[in-house]
N, C-alpha and C positions, 0 to 999 in steps of 0.2 A: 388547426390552431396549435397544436404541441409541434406540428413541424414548424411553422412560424418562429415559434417561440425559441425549440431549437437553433434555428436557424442565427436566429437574431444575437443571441447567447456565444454560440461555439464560431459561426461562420459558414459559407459552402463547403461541400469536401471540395476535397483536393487530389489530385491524379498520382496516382501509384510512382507515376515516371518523374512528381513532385520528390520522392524521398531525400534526393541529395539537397538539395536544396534548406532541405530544414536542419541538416547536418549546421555543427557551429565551430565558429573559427576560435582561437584561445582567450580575447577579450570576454566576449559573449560568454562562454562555457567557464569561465575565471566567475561569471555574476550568478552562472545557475548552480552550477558543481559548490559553489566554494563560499555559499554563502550563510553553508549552517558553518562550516568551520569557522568562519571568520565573525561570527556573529558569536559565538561561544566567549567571544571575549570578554563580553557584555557581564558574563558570570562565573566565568571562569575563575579569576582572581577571586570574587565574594567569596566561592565555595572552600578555597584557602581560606580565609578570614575567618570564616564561620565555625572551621573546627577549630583554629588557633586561639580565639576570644574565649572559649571553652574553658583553658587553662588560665586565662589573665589577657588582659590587653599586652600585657610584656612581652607577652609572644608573638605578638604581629609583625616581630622585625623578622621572623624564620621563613616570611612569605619570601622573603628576595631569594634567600639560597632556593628554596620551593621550587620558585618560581625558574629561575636557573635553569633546575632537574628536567622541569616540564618541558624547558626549549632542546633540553639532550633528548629526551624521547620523538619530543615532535622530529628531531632532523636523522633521526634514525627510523622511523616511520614513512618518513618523504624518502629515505636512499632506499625502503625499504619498496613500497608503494612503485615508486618507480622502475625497479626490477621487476616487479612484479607485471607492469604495464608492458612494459619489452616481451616478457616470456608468454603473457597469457594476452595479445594485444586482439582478441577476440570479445574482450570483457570480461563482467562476472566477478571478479575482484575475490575474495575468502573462497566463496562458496568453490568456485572452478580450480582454487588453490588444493581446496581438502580435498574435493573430491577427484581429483587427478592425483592427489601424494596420499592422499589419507586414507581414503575410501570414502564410498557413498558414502557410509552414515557421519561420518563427519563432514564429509563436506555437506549435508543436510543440517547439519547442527550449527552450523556457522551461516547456511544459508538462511534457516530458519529464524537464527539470530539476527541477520540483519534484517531478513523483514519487520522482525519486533523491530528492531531500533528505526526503521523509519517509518513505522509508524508514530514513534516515541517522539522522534524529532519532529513531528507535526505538531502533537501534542504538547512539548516542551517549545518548541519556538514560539507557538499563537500565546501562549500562556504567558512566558516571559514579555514576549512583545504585548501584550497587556497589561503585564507590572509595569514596565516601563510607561505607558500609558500611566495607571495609576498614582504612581510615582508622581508627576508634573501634574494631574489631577485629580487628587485625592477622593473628590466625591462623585465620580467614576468606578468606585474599587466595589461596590457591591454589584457594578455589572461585568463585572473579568470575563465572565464563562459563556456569555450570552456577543461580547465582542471576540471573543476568540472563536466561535464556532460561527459568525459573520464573514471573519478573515481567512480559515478555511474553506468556507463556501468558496469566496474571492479568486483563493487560489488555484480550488479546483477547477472551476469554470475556465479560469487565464491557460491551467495548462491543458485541457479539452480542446479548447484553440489552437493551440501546437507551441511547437519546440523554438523556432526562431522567435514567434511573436511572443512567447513568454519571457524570452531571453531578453529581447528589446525592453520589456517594461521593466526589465527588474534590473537591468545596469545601472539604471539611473541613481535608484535607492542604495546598489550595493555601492557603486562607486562614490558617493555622498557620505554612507557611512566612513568609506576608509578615508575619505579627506577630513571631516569632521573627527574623528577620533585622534586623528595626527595633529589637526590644530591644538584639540585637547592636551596632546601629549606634550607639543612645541610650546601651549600656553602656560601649561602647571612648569616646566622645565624653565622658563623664563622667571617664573613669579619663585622657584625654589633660588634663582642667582641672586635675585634683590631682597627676597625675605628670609629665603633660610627655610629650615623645617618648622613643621607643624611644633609648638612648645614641650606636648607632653608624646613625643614619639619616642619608645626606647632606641639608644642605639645599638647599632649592628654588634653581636656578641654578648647582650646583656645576658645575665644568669636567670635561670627562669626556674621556680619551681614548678615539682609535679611534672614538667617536659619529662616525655621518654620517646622514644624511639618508635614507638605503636605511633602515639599522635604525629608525630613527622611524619609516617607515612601513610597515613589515613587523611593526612591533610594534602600531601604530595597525593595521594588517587582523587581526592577529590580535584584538586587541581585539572586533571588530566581529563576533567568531562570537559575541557577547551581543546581537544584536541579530536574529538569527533565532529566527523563529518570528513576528516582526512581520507576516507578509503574511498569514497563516492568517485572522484576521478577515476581511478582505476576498478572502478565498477562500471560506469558510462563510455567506454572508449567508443562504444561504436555511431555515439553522438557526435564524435567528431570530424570535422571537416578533412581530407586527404591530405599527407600520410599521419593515419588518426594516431597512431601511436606516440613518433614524435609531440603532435601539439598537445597531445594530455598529458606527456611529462614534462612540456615548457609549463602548462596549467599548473601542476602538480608544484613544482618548484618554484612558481609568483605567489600560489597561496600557502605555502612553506613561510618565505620571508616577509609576506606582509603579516602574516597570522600572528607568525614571532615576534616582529618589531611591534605590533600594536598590543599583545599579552605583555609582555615586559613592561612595555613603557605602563599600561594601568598598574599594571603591580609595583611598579616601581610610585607613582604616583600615591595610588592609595595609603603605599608605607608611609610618604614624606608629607599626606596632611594630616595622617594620626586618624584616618578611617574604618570606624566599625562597625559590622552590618548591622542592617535597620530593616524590619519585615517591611516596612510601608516604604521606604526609598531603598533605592539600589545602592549600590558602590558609586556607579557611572555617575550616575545624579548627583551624589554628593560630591566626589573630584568637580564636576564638572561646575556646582555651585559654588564650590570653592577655589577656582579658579576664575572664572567669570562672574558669579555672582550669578544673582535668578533675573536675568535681561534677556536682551533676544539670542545671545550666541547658546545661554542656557538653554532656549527653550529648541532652538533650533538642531542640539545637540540628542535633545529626548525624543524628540519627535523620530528623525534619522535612526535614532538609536529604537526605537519601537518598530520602525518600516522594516529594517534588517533583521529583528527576532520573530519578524514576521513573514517574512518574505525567504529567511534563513531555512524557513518549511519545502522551500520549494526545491535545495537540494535533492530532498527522501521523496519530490514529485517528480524528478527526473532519474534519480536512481532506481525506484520499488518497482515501477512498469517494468524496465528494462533486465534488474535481476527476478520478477515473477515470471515474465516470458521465457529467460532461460530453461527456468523449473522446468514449466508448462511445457517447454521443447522437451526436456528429459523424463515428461511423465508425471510427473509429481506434486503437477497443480493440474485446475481445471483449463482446459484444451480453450477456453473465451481470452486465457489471458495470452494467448497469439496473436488474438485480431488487432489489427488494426483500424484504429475508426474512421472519422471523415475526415479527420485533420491530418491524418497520419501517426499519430501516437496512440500509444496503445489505451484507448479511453479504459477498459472496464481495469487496469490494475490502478491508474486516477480515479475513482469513482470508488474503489473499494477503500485505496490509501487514505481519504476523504472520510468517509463512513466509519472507521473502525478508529480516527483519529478524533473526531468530534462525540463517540462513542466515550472514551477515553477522556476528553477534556472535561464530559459531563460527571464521568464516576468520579472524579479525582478534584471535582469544582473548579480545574484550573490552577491547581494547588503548584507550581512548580518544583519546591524544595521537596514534593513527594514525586513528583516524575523523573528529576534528574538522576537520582540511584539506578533507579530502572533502567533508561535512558544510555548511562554510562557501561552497566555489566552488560547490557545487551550489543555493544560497539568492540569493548574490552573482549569476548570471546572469540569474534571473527578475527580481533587482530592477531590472538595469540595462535589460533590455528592456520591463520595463513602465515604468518614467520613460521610456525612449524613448517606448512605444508612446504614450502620456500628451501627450509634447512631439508629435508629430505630429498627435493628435485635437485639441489646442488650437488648433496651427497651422489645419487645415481647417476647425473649425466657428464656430474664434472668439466664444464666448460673451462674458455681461459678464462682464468681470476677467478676461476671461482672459490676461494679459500676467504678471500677478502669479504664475497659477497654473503659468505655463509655465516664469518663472524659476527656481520651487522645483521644477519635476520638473527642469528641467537642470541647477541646480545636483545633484539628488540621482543625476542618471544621471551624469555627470562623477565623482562622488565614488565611484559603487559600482562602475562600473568599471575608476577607479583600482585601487580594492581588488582588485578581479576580476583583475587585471594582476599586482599584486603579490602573491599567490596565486597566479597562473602563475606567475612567474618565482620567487620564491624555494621554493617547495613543489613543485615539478614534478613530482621523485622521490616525492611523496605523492600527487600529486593526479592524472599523468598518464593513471591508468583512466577518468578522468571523458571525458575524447578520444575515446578506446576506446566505454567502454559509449554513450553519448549520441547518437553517431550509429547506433550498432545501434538503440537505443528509437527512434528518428527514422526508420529505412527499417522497420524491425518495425510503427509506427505507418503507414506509408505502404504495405505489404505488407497491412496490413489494411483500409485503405481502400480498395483495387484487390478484392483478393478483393467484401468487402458490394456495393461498386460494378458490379461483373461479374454477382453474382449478381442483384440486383436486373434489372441490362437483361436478363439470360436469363428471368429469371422473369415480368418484364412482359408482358401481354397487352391485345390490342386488346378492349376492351369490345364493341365492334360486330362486332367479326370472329371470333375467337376463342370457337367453342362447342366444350363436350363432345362427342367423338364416342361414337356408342353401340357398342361393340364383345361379340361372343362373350367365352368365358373356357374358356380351357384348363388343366386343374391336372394338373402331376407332382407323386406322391408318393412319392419314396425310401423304399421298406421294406429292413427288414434280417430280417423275419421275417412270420409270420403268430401277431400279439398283438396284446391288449386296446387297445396304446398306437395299431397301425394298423390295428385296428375302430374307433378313436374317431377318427382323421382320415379316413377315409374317410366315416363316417355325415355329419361335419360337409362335408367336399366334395362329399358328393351333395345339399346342401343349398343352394351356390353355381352348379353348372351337372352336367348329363349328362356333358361332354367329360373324363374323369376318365382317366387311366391311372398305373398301378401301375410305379414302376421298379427292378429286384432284382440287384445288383453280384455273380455268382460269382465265386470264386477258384478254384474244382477241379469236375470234370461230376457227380460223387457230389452233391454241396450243390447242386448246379442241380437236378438232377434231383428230390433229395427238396421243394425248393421250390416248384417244377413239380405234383409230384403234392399237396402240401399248399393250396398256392395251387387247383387245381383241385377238389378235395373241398371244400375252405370253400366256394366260387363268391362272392363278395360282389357279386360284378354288374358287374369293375371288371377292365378288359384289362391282365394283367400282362408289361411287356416285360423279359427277361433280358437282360445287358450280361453278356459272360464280359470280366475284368480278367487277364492273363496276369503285371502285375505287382503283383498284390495291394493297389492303388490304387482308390481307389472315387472319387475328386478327378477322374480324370481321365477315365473313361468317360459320369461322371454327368454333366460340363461340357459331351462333345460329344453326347450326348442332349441335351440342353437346346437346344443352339446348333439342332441339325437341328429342331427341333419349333418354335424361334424362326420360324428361315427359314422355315418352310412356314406359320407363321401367323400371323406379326404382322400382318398387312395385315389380319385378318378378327378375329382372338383376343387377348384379353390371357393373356398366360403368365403362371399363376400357381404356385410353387412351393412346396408344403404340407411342411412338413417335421414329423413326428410327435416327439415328446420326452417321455419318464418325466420327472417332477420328482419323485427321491427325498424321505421326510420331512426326513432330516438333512441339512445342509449339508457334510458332512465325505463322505456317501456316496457324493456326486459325483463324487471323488477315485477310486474305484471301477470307473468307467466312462468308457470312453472317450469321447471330446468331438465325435465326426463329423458331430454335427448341427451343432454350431458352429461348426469349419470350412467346413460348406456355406454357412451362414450367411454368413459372413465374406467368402468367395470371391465370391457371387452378389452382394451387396451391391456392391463394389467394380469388378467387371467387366461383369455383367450388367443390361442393362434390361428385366428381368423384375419380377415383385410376390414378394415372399419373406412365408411368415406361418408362424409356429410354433401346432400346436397341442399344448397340455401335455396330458398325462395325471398325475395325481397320485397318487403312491403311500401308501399307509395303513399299512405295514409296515414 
């Protein structure tokens, strides 16, 4: 039935020699890569608004120069991103940055950080993409948290599926958004020729009191949560179709100038109808009502614009697998996040990215305005450590041009961890779990590199030195009776070795004795030793038999522990019978160096 169901859900697998094939060509990888970037637009501008209105609506003319700032950073990030794609075209993006210029623990710190952030952007897309929702239906808004963690199910399943066919479904939506945003922007641009500006808009240069310099650029960082999702391409190369380098930096530089023409034009837009945020409608909503009216281009503009902060999740579903596996190769995650599943992607880092995002949507009820802080300083530190990491590899190898390439990663490291600063300081109260959790994922990471580490030197062996020894074998079998279930581990233990003995836990000398006499009439060939338990505990007689038969034969026997077990037909019938084989299990596993081996007996009844 769960195979069915699986089945039905993800698909058949698919053949190892399938890999290339799920590889994506630059449309495709433009709709999965680049669709939390491109979706950021949706809020980007608001979150300018939001500290500017602060001061006075008079200040909402300071979005455009803002705004401006934001597109110098974005194209110093894409020149940057794309060097970065040439030099490290293995993938890995920050993380492979630090820890090749920086050292391990930075580049764990940067790694670390992005997997916060894509989880964040799970979080933050379903979330937003359900204001958006609420927005165009208002009496929808008390269930935000309950459709956001619907729409993560959604995606997780889509990408359990695989990499092509997730790609296919989400063109549609992403490339919808950016035709619909563009009408938006062609629409308001026409209606600004024949009407003019919104009446009560200040204009460009008005004096503003209270403006300082703090609020510029605490409004310029928040701005700059439109620019994450930018490093995702040069995290994925190895999703890319042959030669994968090149087509992630064509990737790379389509979502550059679509990002930026569609940011500008809203910011440009929301200055000229005199737009100020609203908890219950967006920015998008309002341009876009106030440009069309609430008809169908309105309604067709929210919907789109909901599919893409929804679906903008599916960036940090195609990057998180890809940068956990690296980890996971370097030691530093758990060894599952290398498999690959049926579809070929790496299901369990989808399943985790999933889980620890719908986690998130619940503690935080979907709240956006408190995930994007977060969201943002966790994108903002990978960036400023891989322009570091960047300015340091220039420094060392010194290629040609490299002088040119060094001043664009410092200016872009100078610039992101400005932001990174101002994100500290004025967000603190929002941001400060990132402190907290970051160094936990950092020693969690280094906890897990000690453990692989340790086990491998224990595990190592001298080729030359190091043979099999050939040893006897001794089996205890714990009976509780004289049945079918221990005539069938006995037949199977006289089939292993001669050295067999029977071991039988009383509670009272009546049940010993009928034991006694029973076990003697069967005869099976097999020396049955009695344990009297005086406190009705079979755990603890059966341990130190064990231990005495250890001592007397390790040197010469392997101890092997045969434990007999009914497997009822139903699953439910279980529930029925006590679990004592399993405890044994459990206990001998954990304490003893003995062989433990179950044999079933199956029931038909």
């Amino acid at each position: 039935m769960v195979s069915r169901i699986k089945r039905f859900l993800i698909g058949k697998p698919m053949k190892s020699t399938d890999i290339e094939e799920e590889k994506l060509g630059k449309l495709k990888a433009l709709a999965v890569l680049s669709s939390d970037a491109l979706s950021s637009v949706a809020y980007g501008t608001e979150q300018i608004l939001l500290v500017l209105v602060a001061v006075g609506f008079a200040a909402v003319w300071y979005s455009i120069p803002i705004s401006i700032a934001v597109l110098g950073l974005l194209a110093i990030l894409i020149l940057s991103y794309r060097q970065t794609i040439f030099a490290y075209p293995s993938g890995g993006g920050a993380y492979i940055v630090a820890k090749n210029n920086l050292g391990t623990t930075t580049g764990l710190m940067a790694g670390g950080s992005l997997l916060v952030d894509y989880i964040l952007t799970v979080a933050v897309s379903s979330s937003a993409g359900t204001d958006a929702i609420t927005s165009a239906f208002p009496s929808l808004h008390d269930y935000r948290v309950i459709i956001s963690l619907v729409m993560i199910a959604f995606l997780t399943i889509l990408n359990l599926r695989g990499v092509t066919e997730s790609a296919s479904i989400l063109a549609v939506p992403v490339y919808l958004f950016v035709i619909a945003i563009f009408i938006l922007i062609i629409g308001g641009l026409v209606k600004f020729v024949t009407t003019g500006f919104h009446g009560s808009v200040p204009e460009l240069g008005t004096a503003v009191n209270n403006i300082s310099l703090f609020i510029l650029l605490k409004a310029f960082s928040s701005g700059c949560s439109a620019l994450t999702g930018v490093e995702a391409v040069s995290n994925a190369i190895p999703n890319f179709k042959k030669p994968a380098e090149h087509n992630a930096a064509a990737t790379l530089v389509m979502m550059g100038v679509i990002l930026g023409s569609m940011f500008i034009g809203i910011s440009f837009l929301a200055y000229g109808f005199g737009i100020a945020p609203d908890p219950k409608v967006t920015v998008v909503s309002q341009i876009a009502e106030a440009t069309f009216g609430r008809g169908a281009v309105y309604y067709i503009i929210q919907i789109v614009t909901a599919l893409i902060l929804f679906l903008a999740a599916n960036t940090a579903y195609a990057a998180f697998p890809l940068l956990a596996f690296m980890l996971a190769k370097d030691k530093f995650m758990p060894h599952m996040f290398k498999v690959r599943g049926d579809r070929l992607g790496f299901s369990n880092g989808i399943i985790m990215l999933g889980v620890l995002s719908a986690v998130l949507i619940t503690a935080f009820q979907g709240d956006t305005e408190k995930l994007i802080p977060l969201y943002a300083i966790g994108v903002f530190i990978p960036f400023t450590l891989s322009q570091l990491g960047m300015m340091v590899r220039w420094i060392k190898l010194r290629p040609p041009g490299w002088t040119a390439k060094l001043i664009v990663n410092t200016i872009g490291m100078i610039t992101t961890l400005t932001i990174s600063l101002i994100f500290i300081f004025t967000k603190f109260h929002q941001v400060w779990m990132v402190f907290i959790f970051l160094p936990i994922v950092m020693f969690v990471f280094m906890r897990i590199y000690r453990h692989y580490t340790n086990i491998a030197d224990e595990l190592r062996i001298n080729i030359e030195r190091d043979k099999p020894q050939m040893k006897g074998s001794t089996i205890v079998i714990p009976v509780a009776g004289v049945t079918r279930v221990v005539l069938n581990s006995i037949s199977y233990a006289k089939s292993l070795s001669d050295n067999i003995v029977a071991v039988y836990i009383g509670f009272d000398d009546e049940e010993i004795q009928k034991m006694e006499e029973k076990w003697e009439q069967w005869n099976p060939g097999v020396r049955l030793i009695v344990l009297r338990s005086r406190y009705r505990s079979v755990m603890k007689p059966l341990i130190r038999f064990i231990e005495t038969v250890e001592w007397k034969t390790a040197e010469t026997d392997h101890i092997t522990v045969l434990i007999p077990q009914f497997i009822t037909k139903h699953w439910w019938e279980n529930i029925l019978h006590n679990q004592t084989s399993l405890l044994i299990r459990a206990y001998l596993y954990n304490q003893k160096d003995v062989v433990i081996a179950t044999v079933p007996y199956r029931l038909h009844r």
